[in-house]
N, C-alpha and C positions, 0 to 999 in steps of 0.2 A: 504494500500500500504506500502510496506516495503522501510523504510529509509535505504539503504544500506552503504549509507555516513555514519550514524550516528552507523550504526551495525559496521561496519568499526572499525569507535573510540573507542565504546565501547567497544567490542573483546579486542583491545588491550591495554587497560587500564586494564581487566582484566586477559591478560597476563602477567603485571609485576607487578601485586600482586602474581598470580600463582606463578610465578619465586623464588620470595621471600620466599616464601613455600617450594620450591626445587619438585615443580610439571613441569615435561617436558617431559611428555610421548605424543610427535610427533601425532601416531596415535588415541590418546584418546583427543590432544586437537582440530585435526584435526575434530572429530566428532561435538563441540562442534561448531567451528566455522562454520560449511555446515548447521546448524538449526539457521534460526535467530529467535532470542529467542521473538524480538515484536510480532512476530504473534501470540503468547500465553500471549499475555496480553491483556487488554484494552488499547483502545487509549489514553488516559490520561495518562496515566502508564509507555508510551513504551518507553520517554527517561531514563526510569531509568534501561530497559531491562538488564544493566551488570553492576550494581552497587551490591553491596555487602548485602543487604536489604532482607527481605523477605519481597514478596508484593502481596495484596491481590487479589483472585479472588474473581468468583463468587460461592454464596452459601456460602457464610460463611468462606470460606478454603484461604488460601493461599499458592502461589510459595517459594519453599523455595531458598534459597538463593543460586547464583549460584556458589559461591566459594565453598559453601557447595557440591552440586552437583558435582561438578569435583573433589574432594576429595573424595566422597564416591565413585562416579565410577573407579578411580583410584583402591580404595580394590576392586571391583571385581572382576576385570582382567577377564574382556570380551574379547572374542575371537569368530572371523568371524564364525565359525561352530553352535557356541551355540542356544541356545530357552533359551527366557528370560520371567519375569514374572513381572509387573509391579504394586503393589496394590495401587491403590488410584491413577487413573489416572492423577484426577486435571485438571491443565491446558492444558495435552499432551506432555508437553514439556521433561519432563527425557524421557517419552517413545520416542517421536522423535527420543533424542537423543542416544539411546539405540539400534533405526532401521539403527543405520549408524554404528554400533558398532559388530551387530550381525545378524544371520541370520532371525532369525522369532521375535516377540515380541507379545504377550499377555498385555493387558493393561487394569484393570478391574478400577469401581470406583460405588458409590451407587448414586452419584446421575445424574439422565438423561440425567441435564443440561451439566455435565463435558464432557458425554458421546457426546453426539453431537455436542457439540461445539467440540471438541479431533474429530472427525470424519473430518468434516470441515477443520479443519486446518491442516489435515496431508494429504488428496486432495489434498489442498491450495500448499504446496508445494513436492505432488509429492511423500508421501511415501507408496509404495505399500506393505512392509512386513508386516504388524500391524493386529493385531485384537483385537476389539474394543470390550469389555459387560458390560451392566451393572451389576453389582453381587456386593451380599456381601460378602468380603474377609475374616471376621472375623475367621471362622473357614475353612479355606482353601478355592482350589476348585475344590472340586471333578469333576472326570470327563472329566479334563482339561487335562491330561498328565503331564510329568513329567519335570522338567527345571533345565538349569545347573546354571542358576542365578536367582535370586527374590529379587528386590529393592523395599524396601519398606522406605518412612520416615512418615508415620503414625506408632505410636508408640503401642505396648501391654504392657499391665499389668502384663503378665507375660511370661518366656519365648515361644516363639511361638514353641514347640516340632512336634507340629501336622503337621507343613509345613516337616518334616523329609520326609514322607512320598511323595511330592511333588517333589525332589531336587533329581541330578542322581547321581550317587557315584562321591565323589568327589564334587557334588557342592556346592556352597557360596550362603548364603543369608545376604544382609544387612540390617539392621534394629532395630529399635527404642525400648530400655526396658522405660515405664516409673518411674521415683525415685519418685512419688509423689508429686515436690514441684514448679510445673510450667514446666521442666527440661527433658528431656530424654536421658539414656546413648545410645552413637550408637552402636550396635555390628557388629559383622563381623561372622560368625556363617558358620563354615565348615561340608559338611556332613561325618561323617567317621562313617560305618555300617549304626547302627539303632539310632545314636545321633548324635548331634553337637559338634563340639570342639567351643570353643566361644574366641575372641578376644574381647578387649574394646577398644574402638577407642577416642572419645569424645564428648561431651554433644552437645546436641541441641535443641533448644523451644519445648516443648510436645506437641505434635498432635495425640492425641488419633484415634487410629481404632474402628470405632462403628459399633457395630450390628445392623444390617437389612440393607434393601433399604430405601430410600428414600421415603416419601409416596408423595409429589408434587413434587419437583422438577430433 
C-alpha cells in the first residue's frame, strides 16, 4: 500500500534540493511526482523512496539515485510524440516514469525477476503504454524499431556506436562510458547522420551492461 502522506514529504524535500540545482522544468517534474516511486522498492526500503541514495534491489542491481534520474531526464528532452527505449529495466521505475513523459516506452532488462516484478507494478498503478522483454541489451535490439530517446545508466566499455542505428535522426541517447576505476562518465550522445555528437555530463557509480540473459533469475 502506498504511503501517500509520506510520498507527499518526500517529493518535496526533493524538490528543494532540485531547486538548488536550478532544475524546474514544470512538466518533467510533474512526471516524477504522478509515479510514486515506493512501489518500486521493497518495503523496508520505501521511506527512503526520495532521498538522494542509490538503493538496492533485487538480483544484485540497484535504483539509482533519484536526483540523479531527474537530471538525466532533464538532457533528454522528452517530448509527448516520442518512442523511448529503456535498457536495464531494474526496478521499473525511470521507465514509469518515462510513460508519463512520452508516448510509447520499450523497457528491456536480462533478468526475469526485474521483468515481472516491472510488469506488476506498472498494472499496480495503471500504466498502459509500456512494453515489457526480457532481452539482452548488450548489442542492441534488433528488431525493435527505431526511438527518439534511449536511457540507459548501465554503463559500456566503450562507446555504444551500434545503438546509431537504433535512434531517429535527431535522436538523444543517454548513457554510461565506463573510466575503469569504480566511476562512469554520463554522456549525452546526439544522432547526426550515421554518428553521435557526444556531450559529457558527469560521473556516476559504474554499473556495467553485461552480456547475455540471465540463466535463473
Amino acid at each position: 500500500m502506498v504511503d501517500y502522506g509520506s510520498e507527499k514529504e518526500g517529493f518535496a524535500a526533493l524538490l528543494l534540493r532540485l531547486r538548488a540545482l536550478g532544475v524546474d522544468d514544470t512538466r518533467l517534474l510533474t512526471a516524477f511526482e504522478n509515479v510514486p516511486r515506493s512501489v518500486f522498492l521493497n518495503p523496508e526500503l520505501r521511506h527512503l523512496a526520495y532521498s538522494s541514495k542509490m538503493l538496492p534491489i533485487e538480483c544484485g542491481g540497484f535504483c539509482e539515485s533519484i536526483d540523479v534520474t531527474v537530471r538525466l531526464f532533464g538532457q533528454l528532452d522528452i517530448q509527448p510524440h516520442h518512442k523511448a527505449l529503456d535498457l536495464g529495466c531494474g526496478s521499473g521505475y525511470a521507465a514509469a516514469v518515462l510513460s508519463k513523459l512520452c508516448d510509447r516506452v520499450l523497457t528491456i532488462d536480462r533478468f526475469k525477476t526485474h521483468v515481472s516484478n516491472a510488469i506488476i507494478r506498472f498494472e499496480h498503478i495503471g500504466l498502459t503504454n509500456m512494453v515489457v522483454k526480457q532481452l539482452d541489451g548488450y548489442d542492441g535490439v534488433q528488431g525493435e524499431g527505431t526511438f527518439d530517446r534511449i536511457y540507459s545508466t548501465a554503463s559500456f566499455t566503450e562507446m555504444p556506436r551500434h545503438y546509431v542505428d537504433h535512434l531517429t535522426t535527431e535522436g538523444v541517447m543517454i548513457a554510461p562510458l565506463s573510466m575503469g576505476n569504480g566511476r562512469a562518465k554520463m554522456m549525452r550522445l546526439t544522432k547526426i547522420g550515421s554518428r553521435f555528437e557526444r556531450e559529457d555530463l558527469f560521473e556516476i557509480a559504474d554499473n556495467p551492461l553485461i552480456l547475455g540473459l540471465a540463466a535463473a533469475l
